[in-house]
C-alpha positions as CSV (number, residue, x, y, z in Angstrom):
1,X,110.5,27.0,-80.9
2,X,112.8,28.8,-83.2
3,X,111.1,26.9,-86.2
4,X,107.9,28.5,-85.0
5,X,109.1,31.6,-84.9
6,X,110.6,31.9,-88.2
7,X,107.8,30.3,-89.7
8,X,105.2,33.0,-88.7
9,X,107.9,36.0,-89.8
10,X,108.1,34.3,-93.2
11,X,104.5,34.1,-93.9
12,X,103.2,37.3,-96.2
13,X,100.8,38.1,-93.7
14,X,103.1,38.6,-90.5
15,X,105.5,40.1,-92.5
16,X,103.4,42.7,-93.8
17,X,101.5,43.1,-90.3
18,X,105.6,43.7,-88.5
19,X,106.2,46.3,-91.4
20,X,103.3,48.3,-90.4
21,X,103.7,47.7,-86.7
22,X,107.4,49.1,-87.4
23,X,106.3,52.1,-89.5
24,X,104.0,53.0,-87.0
25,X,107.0,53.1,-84.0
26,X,109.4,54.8,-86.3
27,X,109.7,58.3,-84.4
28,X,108.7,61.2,-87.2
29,X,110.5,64.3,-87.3
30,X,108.1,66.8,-85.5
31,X,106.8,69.0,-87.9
32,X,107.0,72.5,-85.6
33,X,107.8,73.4,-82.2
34,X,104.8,74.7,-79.9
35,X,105.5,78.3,-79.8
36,X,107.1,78.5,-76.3
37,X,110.6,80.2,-75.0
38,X,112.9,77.2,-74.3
39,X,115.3,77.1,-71.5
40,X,117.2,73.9,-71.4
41,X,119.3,73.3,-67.9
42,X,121.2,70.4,-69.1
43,X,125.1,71.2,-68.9
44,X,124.2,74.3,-66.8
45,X,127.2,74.0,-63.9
46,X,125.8,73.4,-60.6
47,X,127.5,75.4,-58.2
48,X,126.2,78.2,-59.1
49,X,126.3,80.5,-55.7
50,X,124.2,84.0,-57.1
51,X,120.6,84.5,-56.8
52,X,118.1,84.2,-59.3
53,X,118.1,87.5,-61.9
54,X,114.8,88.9,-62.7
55,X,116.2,90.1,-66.4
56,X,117.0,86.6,-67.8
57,X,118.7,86.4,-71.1
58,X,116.9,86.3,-74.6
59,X,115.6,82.9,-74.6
60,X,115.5,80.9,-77.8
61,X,112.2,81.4,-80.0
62,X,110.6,78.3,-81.4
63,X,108.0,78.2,-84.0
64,X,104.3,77.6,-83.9
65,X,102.7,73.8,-83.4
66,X,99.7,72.7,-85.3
67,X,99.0,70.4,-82.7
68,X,95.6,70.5,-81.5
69,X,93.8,68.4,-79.1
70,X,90.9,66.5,-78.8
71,X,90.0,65.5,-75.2
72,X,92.3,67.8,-73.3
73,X,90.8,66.9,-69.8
74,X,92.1,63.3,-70.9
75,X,95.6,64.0,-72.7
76,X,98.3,64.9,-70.1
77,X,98.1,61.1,-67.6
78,X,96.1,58.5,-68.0
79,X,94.8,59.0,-64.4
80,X,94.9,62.2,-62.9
81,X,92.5,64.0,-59.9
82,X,92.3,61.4,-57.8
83,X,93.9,61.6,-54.2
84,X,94.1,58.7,-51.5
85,X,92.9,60.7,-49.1
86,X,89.7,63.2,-49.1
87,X,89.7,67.3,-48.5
88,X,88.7,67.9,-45.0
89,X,89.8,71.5,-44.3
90,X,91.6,73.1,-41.7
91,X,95.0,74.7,-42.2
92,X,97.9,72.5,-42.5
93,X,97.4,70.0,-45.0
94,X,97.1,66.6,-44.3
95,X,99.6,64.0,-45.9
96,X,98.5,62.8,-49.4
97,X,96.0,65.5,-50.0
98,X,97.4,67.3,-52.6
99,X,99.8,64.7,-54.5
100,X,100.0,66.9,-57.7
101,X,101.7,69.6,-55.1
102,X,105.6,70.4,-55.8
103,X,108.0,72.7,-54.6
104,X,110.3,74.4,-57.1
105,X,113.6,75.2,-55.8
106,X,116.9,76.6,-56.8
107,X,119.6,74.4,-55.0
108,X,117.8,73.8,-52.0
109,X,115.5,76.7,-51.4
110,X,111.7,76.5,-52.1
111,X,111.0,79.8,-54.6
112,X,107.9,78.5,-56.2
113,X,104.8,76.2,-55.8
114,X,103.8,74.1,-59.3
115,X,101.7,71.0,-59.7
116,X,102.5,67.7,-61.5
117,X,100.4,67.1,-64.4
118,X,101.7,63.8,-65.6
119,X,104.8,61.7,-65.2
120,X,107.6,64.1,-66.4
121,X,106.0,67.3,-66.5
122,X,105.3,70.2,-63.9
123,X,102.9,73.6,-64.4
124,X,104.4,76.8,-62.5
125,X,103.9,80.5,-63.1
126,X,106.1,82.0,-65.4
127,X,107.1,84.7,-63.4
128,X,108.8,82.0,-61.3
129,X,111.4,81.6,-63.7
130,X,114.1,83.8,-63.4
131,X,117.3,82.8,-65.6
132,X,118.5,80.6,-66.9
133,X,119.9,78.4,-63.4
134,X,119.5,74.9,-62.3
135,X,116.0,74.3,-61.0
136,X,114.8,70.7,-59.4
137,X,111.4,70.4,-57.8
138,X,110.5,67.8,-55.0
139,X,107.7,66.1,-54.5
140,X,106.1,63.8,-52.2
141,X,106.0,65.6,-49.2
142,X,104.2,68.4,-47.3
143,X,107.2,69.8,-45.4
144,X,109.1,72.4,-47.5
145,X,111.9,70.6,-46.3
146,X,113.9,67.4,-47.4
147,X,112.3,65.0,-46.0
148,X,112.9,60.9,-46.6
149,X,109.8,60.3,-48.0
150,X,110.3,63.2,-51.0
151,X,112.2,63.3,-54.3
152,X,114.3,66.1,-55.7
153,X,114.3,65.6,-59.3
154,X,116.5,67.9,-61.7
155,X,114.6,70.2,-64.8
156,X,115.3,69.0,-67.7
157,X,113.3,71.9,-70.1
158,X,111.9,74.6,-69.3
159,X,108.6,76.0,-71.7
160,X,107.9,79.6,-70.6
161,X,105.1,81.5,-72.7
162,X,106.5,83.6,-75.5
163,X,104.1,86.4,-74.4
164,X,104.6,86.7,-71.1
165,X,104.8,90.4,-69.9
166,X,104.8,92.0,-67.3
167,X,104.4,95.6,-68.2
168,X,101.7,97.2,-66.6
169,X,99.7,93.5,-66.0
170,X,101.2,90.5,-65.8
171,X,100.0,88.5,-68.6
172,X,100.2,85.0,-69.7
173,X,102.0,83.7,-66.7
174,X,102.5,80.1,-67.5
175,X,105.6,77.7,-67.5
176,X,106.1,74.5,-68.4
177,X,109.1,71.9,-66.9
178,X,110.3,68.5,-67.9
179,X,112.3,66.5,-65.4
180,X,114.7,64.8,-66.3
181,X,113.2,61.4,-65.9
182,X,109.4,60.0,-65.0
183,X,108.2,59.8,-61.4
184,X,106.4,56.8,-60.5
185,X,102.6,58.0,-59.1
186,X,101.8,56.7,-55.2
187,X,99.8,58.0,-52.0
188,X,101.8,61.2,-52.5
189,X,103.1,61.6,-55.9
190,X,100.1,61.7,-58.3
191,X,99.2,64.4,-60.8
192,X,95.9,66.6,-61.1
193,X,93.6,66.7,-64.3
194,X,93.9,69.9,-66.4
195,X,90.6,71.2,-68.1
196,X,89.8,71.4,-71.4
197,X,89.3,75.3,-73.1
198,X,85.8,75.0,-73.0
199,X,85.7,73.5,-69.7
200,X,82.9,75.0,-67.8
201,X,82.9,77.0,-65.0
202,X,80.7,78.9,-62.7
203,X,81.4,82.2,-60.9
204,X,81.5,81.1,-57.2
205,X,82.6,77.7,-57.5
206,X,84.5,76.9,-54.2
207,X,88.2,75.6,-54.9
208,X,91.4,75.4,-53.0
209,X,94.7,76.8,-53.5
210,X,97.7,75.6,-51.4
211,X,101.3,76.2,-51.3
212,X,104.3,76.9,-49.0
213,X,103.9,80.7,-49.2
214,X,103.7,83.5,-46.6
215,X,101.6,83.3,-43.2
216,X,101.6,86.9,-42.4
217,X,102.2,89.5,-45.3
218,X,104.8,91.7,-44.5
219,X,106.7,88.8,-42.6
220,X,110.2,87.8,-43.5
221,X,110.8,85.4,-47.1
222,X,110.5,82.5,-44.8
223,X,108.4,79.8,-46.0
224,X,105.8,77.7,-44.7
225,X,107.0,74.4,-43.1
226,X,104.1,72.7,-43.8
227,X,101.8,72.7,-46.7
228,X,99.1,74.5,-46.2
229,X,95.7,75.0,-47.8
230,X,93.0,77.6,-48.0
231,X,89.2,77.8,-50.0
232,X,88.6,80.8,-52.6
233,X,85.5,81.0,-54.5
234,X,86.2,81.8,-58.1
235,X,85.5,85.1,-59.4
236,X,85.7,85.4,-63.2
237,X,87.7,87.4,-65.1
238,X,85.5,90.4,-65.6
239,X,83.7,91.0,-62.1
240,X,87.2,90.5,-60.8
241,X,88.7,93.4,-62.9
242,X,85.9,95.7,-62.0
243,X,86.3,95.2,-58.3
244,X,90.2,95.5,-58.7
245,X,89.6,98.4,-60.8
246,X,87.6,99.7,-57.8
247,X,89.6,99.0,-55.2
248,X,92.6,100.8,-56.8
249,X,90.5,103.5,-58.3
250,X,92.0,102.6,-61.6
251,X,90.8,103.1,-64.9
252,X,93.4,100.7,-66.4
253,X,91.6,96.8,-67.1
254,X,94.1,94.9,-64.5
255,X,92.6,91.6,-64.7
256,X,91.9,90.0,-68.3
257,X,91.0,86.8,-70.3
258,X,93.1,84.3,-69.5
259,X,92.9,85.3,-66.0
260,X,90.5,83.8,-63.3
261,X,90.2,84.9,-59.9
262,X,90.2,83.8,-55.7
263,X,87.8,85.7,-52.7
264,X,87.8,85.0,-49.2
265,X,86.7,87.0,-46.5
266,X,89.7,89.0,-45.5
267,X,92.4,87.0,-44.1
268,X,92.4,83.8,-46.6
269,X,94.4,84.3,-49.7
270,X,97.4,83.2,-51.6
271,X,100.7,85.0,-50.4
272,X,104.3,85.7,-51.6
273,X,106.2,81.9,-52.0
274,X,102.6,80.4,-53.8
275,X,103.3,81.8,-57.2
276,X,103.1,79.3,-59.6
277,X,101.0,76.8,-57.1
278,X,97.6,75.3,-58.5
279,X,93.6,76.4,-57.6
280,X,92.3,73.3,-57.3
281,X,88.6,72.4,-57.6
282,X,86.7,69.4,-57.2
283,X,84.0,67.9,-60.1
284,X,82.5,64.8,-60.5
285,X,85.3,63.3,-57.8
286,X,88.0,64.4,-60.0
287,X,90.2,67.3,-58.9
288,X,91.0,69.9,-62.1
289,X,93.5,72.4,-61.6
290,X,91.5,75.9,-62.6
291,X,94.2,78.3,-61.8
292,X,98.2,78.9,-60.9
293,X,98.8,81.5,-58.3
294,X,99.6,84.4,-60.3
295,X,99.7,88.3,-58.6
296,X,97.7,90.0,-56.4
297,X,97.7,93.2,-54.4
298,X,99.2,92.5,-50.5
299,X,97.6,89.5,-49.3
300,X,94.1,88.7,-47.7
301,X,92.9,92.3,-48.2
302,X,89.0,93.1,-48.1
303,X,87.9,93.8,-51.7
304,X,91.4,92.6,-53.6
305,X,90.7,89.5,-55.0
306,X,93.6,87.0,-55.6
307,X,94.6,87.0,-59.3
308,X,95.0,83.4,-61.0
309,X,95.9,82.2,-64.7
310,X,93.2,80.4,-66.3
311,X,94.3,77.1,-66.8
312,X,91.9,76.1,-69.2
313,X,92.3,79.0,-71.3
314,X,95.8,77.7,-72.1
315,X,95.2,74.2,-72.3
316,X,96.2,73.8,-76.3
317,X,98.9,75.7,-75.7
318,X,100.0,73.1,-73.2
319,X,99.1,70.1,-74.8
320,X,101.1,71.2,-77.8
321,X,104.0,71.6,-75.8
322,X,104.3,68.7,-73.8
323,X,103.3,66.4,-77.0
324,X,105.8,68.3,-79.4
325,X,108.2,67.9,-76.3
326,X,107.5,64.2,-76.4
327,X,107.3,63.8,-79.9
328,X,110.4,61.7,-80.4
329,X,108.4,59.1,-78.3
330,X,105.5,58.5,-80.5
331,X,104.2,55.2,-78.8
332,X,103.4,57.6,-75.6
333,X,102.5,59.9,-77.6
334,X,99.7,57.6,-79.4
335,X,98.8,56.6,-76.1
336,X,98.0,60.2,-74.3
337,X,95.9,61.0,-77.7
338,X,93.6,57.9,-77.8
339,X,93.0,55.9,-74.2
340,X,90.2,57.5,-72.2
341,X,90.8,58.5,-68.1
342,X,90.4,55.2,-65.7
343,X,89.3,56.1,-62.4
């Protein structure tokens, strides 16, 4: 056996074919950073006892990717969108219907919904983030609580936009974590597809937004127990803005691109504690998360729409992110670019 083996390494054509097998694993030194403010929580203590601050320090400023993508729908997990379990309404949410559905958390309380989007990376709301602290989110569970069937996994990195504001709008409320270490997909941990930029989609498209949030505005910061989940048709970006406009008989433009937008009749909306959660809308038996619960004036009022950012919108902005992110691991890296989704 050894024989063999050293016979086929001495022979010209095996030799040359390992050389270009090994050239092609040798990690290359990524050429620039997606532009994204980088908080990293390794070596942050982990007793810390104060409250998240809304003024977080200057974060550090990386430069611009020239990543682009091809097949955006396809590049984050190479199966995505695809629950055990089927959407039948109601309130609560049944076990396993929303896998990609995490809770992020400071220590052990729940301040923010997000969504897995493949292995070792979660999509929040920007506005979630407050300093620089230790996050973790769990998964695998509807209760907002520990349960044995969860996992609480520590934040690695965190990617907030480098223009998010929120004088006078919010805008471009989008956040990006890395866990520490892969989570293995099952019945209740399994990530949602993210569109591409041009991904299409039409103005009273019914989708579903879920989260841990209030039940009653006005009611103590108390969350949910259990997961729950309510339909919004979408509203684009510009019909929205006009009836917010209206309804606050503003002449300032509250809702723009990059924006997308959730109506109900009055009652069913997206509440304080579902910031940062995912719309989520079924097509072609693949669930896509549209939107992250964003802002939105009180909760379930007649004629004020929920406001959502527009996943698509940002989807290069993601993808160069997570792949400059990853780019010291270029054999996962070749893999997100060029196998296609498997149901």
């Amino acid at each position: 056996m050894e024989g063999g083996l050293r016979d086929g390494m001495a022979s010209g054509g095996g030799s040359l074919g390992l050389i270009a097998f090994l050239l092609l694993l040798q990690p290359k030194p990524c050429e620039a950073w997606a532009a994204a403010s980088v908080l990293s929580t390794s070596g942050f203590p982990s007793g810390l006892s104060e409250a998240p601050r809304d003024n977080p320090p200057p974060p550090t400023r990386v430069r611009m990717s020239k990543a682009t993508t091809r097949s955006p729908f396809m590049n984050f997990s190479l199966v995505c969108g695809q629950p055990f379990m089927k959407i039948m309404g109601g309130v609560d949410a049944e076990e396993g219907k929303w896998p990609w559905q995490v809770s992020v958390r400071v220590r052990h309380m729940h301040v923010c919904g997000g969504s897995l989007i493949n292995s070792q990376w979660v999509l929040t709301a920007a506005h979630c983030i407050y300093s620089r602290i230790q996050y973790n989110v769990k998964v695998g569970d509807r209760s907002v609580y520990r349960q044995n069937t969860s996992l609480v996994i520590p934040i690695k990195t965190i990617f907030v936009h480098p223009q998010f504001s929120t004088t006078v709008v919010v805008k471009n409320d989008i956040a990006l974590l890395k866990l520490q270490h892969p989570v293995n997909f099952t019945a209740t941990i399994y990530p949602v597809c993210i569109p591409s930029e041009s991904f299409p989609v039409k103005a009273g498209t019914k989708c579903w937004v879920t989260g841990w949030g209030k039940l009653v505005p006005g009611a103590p910061d108390v969350p949910a127990e259990i997961l729950q989940e309510v339909d919004q048709n979408v509203i684009l970006y510009e019909e929205c803005n006009e009836m917010l406009k209206k309804a606050t008989s503003s002449s300032v433009d509250l809702v723009k691109r990059g924006m997308v937008c959730g109506y109900k009749e009055r009652g069913k909306d997206a509440c304080q504690g579902d910031s940062g959660g995912p719309m989520s809308c079924e097509f072609d038996n693949k669930w896509v998360q549209l939107g992250v619960v964003s802002w939105g004036i009180s909760c379930g009022r007649q004629g004020y729409p929920g406001v959502y950012t527009d996943v698509a919108f940002y989807s290069k902005w993601l993808i160069a992110v997570v792949n400059q992110a990853d780019c010291l691991h270029p054999v996962v890296f070749l893999v997100l670019l060029l196998c296609p989704l498997t149901s």
